[in-house]
Every structure is written in C-alpha cells, then in structure tokens.
N, C-alpha and C positions, 0 to 999 in steps of 0.2 A: 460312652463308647464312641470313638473315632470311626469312620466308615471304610477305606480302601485305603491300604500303605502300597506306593509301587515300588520296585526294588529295582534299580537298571540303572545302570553308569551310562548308557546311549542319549549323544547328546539331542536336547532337543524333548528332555524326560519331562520337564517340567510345565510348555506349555501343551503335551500330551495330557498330563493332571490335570492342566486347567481346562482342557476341552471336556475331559470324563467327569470332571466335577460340576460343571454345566449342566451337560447330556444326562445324568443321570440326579442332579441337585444332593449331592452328596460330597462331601469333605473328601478328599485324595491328598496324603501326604506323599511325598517322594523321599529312597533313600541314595544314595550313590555309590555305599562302600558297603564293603560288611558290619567293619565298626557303625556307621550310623545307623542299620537298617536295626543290630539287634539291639541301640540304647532306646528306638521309637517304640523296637516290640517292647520292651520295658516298660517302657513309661503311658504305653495305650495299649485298649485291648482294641483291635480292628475285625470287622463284619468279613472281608476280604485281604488277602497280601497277595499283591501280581508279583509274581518273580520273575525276572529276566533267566532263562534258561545259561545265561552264560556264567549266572554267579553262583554255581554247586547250591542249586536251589535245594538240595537232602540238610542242608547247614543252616538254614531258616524255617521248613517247615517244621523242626523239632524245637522253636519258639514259640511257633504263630500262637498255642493257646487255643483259645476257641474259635481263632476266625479260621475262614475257609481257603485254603492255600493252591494259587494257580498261575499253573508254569503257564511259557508264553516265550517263543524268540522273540524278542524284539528286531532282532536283525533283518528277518524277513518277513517278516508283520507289520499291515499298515495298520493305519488308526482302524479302518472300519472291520477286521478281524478282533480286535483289541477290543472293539466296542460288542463284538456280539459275545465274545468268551466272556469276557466281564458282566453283562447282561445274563446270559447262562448262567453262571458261577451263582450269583444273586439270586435268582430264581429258584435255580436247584437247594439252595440254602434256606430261603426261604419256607419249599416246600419239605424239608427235610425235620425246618422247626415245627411247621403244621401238625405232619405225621407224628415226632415225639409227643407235641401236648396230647394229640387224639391219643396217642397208646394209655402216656399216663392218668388222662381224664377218663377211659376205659376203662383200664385196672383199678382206678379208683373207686368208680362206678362196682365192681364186680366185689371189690371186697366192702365196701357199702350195703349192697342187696346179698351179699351173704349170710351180713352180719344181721340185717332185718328179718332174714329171714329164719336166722335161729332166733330171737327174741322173738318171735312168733309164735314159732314150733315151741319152747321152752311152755310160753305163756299158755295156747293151748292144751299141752299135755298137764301143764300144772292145774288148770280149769278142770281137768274132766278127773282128776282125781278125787275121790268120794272125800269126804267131812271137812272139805277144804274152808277155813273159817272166812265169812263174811267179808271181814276187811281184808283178809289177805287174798280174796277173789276180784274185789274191786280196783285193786291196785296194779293185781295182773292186768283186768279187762283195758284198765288206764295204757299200761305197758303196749298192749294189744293191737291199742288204738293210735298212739302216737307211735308206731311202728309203721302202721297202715298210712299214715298220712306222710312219715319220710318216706314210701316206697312210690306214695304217690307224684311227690317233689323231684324225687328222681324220675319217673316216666313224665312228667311233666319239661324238664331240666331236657331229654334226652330227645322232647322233639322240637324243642328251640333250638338245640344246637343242628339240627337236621336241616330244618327250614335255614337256620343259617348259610348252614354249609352247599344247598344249593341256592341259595341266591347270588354267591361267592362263586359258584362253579361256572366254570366255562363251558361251550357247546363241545367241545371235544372232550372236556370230562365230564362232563354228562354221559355222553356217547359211552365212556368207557364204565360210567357208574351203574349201567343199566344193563351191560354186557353179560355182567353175571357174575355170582358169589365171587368164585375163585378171581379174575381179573379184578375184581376192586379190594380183595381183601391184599393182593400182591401189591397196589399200587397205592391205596389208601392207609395203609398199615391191617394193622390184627383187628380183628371183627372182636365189637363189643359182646364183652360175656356174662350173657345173665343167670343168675342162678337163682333157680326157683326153689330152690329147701338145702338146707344147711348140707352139707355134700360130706360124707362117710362119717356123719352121726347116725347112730340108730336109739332108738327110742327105749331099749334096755338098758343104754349106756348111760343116760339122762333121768331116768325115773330115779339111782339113788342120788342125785342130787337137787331132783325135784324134793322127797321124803325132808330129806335133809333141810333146805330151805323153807318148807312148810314147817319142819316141824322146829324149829330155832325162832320161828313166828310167834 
C-alpha cells in the first residue's frame, strides 16, 4: 500500500510532496488532472488522498477505497497548515484502526466466552444427571476442563492486551481512561462484553438433549 496521493494542479505540487514525504518518511505521490489522479487511485490503494478543494473533490472521494480522504485549499494554505491537516488526518486514521481491532477483538472475546461457557453449563448438567455411564462422565469432566483452561487464556489474553494498551497510552489519555465508564467507553470504542452463563438458555431446554446424547452413548 502506497502512503499519501496529493491531488492539485497548483504549481509548485511537487516539491510540497517532497517536503511531506520527508517530514513524515512516508511515499507522497502527486496527481495534476482528474485523468491521472483516478488511473493512481487504480493502480494503488493509498492510507491518505489530499485533495485540492478546487478539483470537485465529491469526484475523487467515491474512488479513494479505503484511504482517508482530505479536502484542503491549497490556494490559501501554506505548507505548515498542510502539515498539520495531513498529520491529523493520519492520526485520526490511525486511531480509528485501533478502535475497529478493539471492537472486533471484543466481540470476538464475547462470543468466545459464550460459547465456553455453554460447554460448561452442558458438561455440568450432563454430570449431575443420575446413571450417567463412566466413560461418558470422564469425557464430559475432559470437556470441563479444557473449557476451564480456554476461559483461562482468554482472562490471561485480556490483561496483556490492557497492560499493553497503557504503556501505549498518552498522559492525556490516561487522563480521559480514568474519567469514568461512560467517557472511555465513547472514546475507546464499545466496553468488552463478558458473559458469564450461556444467555437465554434455560436448563429445561437442554436436559432433552443432554438424555439424548447420553443415551446414543
């Protein structure tokens, strides 16, 4: 993936690129025209596309793809405006990919320990059913146990990534990590969700397929 496409017929585009490509050690291609801007969105996918507000920038962000697309006059914009949008834009993208992994690495987590924790629930109610034969008790307890040791890899898994995440954290998100539920759950994305027992099973529902399995045993 290519890093920053700028878009601007304003002369003078190019050793702009090569100062942002410096300043931030990142690739910056340049386009001039409409034709060439959308043969590069083509041919690369780019992290960033600056647009020159004077070239019907609504006509390039429905290419960009996946990078992040930002207006910008160049006419009345100096380099050191250009460098902090650009900086921003990065940032915010950045932190935007953060929050998706945390959501996804979340949800995954939640239907993870769901799912442990029905193969728990199953296991047990199957245990406490009377004349339950030997080896079909032992294989449950098995079940039981390597259930209990992924639930353990996930709470283990879940304060590496914690510790992570504040050694990574700045003093002003800190500030904002410690403010309280609501503010970090706004800014950090959705609050991991655990579920401790298999959620709208009940245990009538399950007994004839407990029967069922024992007795096919």
């Amino acid at each position: 993936m290519a890093d920053i496409l700028m878009i601007t017929a304003i002369a003078g585009a190019e050793n702009c690129a090569a100062v942002l490509s410096k300043q931030f050690q990142l690739r910056v291609d340049t386009a001039t025209s409409r034709k060439e801007a959308l043969l590069q969105l083509r041919r690369r996918e780019y992290r960033l596309v600056v647009i020159d507000e004077s070239m019907e920038a609504d006509d390039f962000v429905r290419h960009c793809g996946m990078a992040t697309p930002l207006e910008i006059n160049f006419a009345i914009s100096g380099y050191g405006r250009l460098e902090r949008a650009v900086r921003a834009a990065l940032s915010r993208r950045e932190r935007e990919k953060e929050v998706a992994a945390q959501a996804g690495a979340w949800l995954m987590e939640s239907e993870l320990r769901e799912t442990i924790a029905g193969l728990l629930l199953h296991a047990e109610l199957a245990l406490a059913e009377p004349a339950v034969p030997a080896a079909v008790a032992a294989r449950l307890q098995v079940v039981a146990e390597l259930a209990g040791i992924l639930r353990k890899c996930l709470d283990a898994a879940r304060s590496t990534a914690s510790s992570q995440r504040s050694l990574r954290r700045s003093p002003v998100e800190a500030t904002l990590q410690t403010a309280g539920p609501q503010k970090r759950t706004q800014r950090g994305g959705p609050a991991p969700v655990v579920v401790s027992g298999l959620t709208g099973i009940r245990q009538k529902t399950m007994r004839p397929l407990i029967h069922a399995t024992i007795g096919s045993a």
